[in-house]
N, C-alpha and C positions, 0 to 999 in steps of 0.2 A: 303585900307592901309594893312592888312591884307594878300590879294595876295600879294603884293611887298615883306613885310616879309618873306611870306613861298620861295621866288624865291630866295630873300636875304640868306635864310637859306639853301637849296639844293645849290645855289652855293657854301658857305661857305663848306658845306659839302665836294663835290666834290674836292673844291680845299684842301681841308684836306688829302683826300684820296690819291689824285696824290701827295702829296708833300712827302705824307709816302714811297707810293709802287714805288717811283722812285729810289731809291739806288737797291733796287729788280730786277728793269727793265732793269737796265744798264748791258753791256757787259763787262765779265770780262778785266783787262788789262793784269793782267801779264803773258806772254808763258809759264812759268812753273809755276806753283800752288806750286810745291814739296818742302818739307822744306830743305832734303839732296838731289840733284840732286846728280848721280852716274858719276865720271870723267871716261872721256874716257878708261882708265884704268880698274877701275871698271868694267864698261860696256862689255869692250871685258873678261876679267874676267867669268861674269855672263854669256856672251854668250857661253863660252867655257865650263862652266860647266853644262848649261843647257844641250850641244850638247852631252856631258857624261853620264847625266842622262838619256836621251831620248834612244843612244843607250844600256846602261845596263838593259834599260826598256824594250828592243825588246830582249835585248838576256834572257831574264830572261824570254816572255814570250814565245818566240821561243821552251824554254827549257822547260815550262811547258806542251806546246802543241804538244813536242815530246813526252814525259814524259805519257801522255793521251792518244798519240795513233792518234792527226789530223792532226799530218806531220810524213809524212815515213822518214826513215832512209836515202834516198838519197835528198831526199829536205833539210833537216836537215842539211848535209854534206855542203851542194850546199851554204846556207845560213848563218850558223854558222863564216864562217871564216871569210866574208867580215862584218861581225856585231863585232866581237872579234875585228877586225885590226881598223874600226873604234873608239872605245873604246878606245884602246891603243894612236892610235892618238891624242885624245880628252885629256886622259891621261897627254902625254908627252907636249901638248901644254901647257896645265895649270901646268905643270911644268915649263916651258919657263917665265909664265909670269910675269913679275917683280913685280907686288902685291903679287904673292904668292910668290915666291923666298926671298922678301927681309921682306916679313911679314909684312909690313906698313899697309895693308889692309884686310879687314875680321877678324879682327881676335875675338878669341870668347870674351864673357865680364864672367870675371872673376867670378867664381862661390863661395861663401863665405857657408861654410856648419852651418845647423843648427846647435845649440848649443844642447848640451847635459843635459841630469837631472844636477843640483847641486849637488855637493860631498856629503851635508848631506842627500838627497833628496835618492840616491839610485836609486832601482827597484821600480818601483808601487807595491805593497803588489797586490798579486792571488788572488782571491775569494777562501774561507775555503773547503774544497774538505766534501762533506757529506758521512757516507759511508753508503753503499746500505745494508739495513736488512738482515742477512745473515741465515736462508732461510728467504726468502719473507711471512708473514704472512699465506696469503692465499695454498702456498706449505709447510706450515710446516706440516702439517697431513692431510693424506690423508682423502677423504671425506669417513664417513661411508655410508656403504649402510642397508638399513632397513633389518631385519631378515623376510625374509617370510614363514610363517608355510608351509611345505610341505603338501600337501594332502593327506593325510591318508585314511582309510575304511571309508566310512561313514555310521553310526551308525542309 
């Protein structure tokens, strides 16, 4: 009787265990997880301004690694203009694009400034300024020095 129990019991176990880790085991359903999905809109938005940063990123380090000495002056030349015109580009598109033109979209979230002490409140009181012993104890007289008999005849 005894064995049947303990089989009784590991299976009750197991089927405890599966009933739990099965929401775990499943495969999620929905294609996007994301609570704001970005609209098309959006999206070309984000890509246009990524394409801005990445080139302001090369000419910025372009500029540093002239600047040091590991691009000569004619690499430099060679390079600079077509990094500058894509820029400009990138620019003028995210100007085109109707999220930023019409402001619907991005825009920042309003920034509310901390408040200030209370009217009766004031300045915080300084800490009391001490003033420094004027001379310092130890320089107010010079140290004496002992009188030593000079050597005379000796008698």
């Amino acid at each position: 009787m005894s064995t049947f129990a303990l089989a009784l019991g590991v299976a009750l176990a197991a089927a405890a265990v599966v009933l739990v880790a099965l929401p775990f085991l499943r495969e999620p359903i929905a294609d996007d997880d994301r609570l704001d999905a970005p609209t098309p809109e959006q999206s070309l938005h984000l890509s246009l301004v990524e394409e801005r940063d990445r080139a302001l990123a090369a000419l910025k380090e372009l500029e540093f690694d002239h600047r040091t000495g590991k691009v000569g002056d004619e690499d430099y030349r060679g390079v600079v203009g077509p990094l500058r015109r894509q820029a400009a580009a990138a620019l003028r598109a995210i100007d085109r694009t109707p999220s930023y033109r019409d402001g619907m979209s991005f825009q920042a979230p309003e920034i509310t400034p901390e408040p200030g002490p209370a009217p009766d409140e004031g300045t915080p009181p300084s800490p009391a300024i001490v003033p420094e012993p004027s001379p310092p104890p130890d320089e107010a007289t010079p140290p004496v020095q002992p009188q030593i008999p000079e050597p005379g005849p000796q008698e």
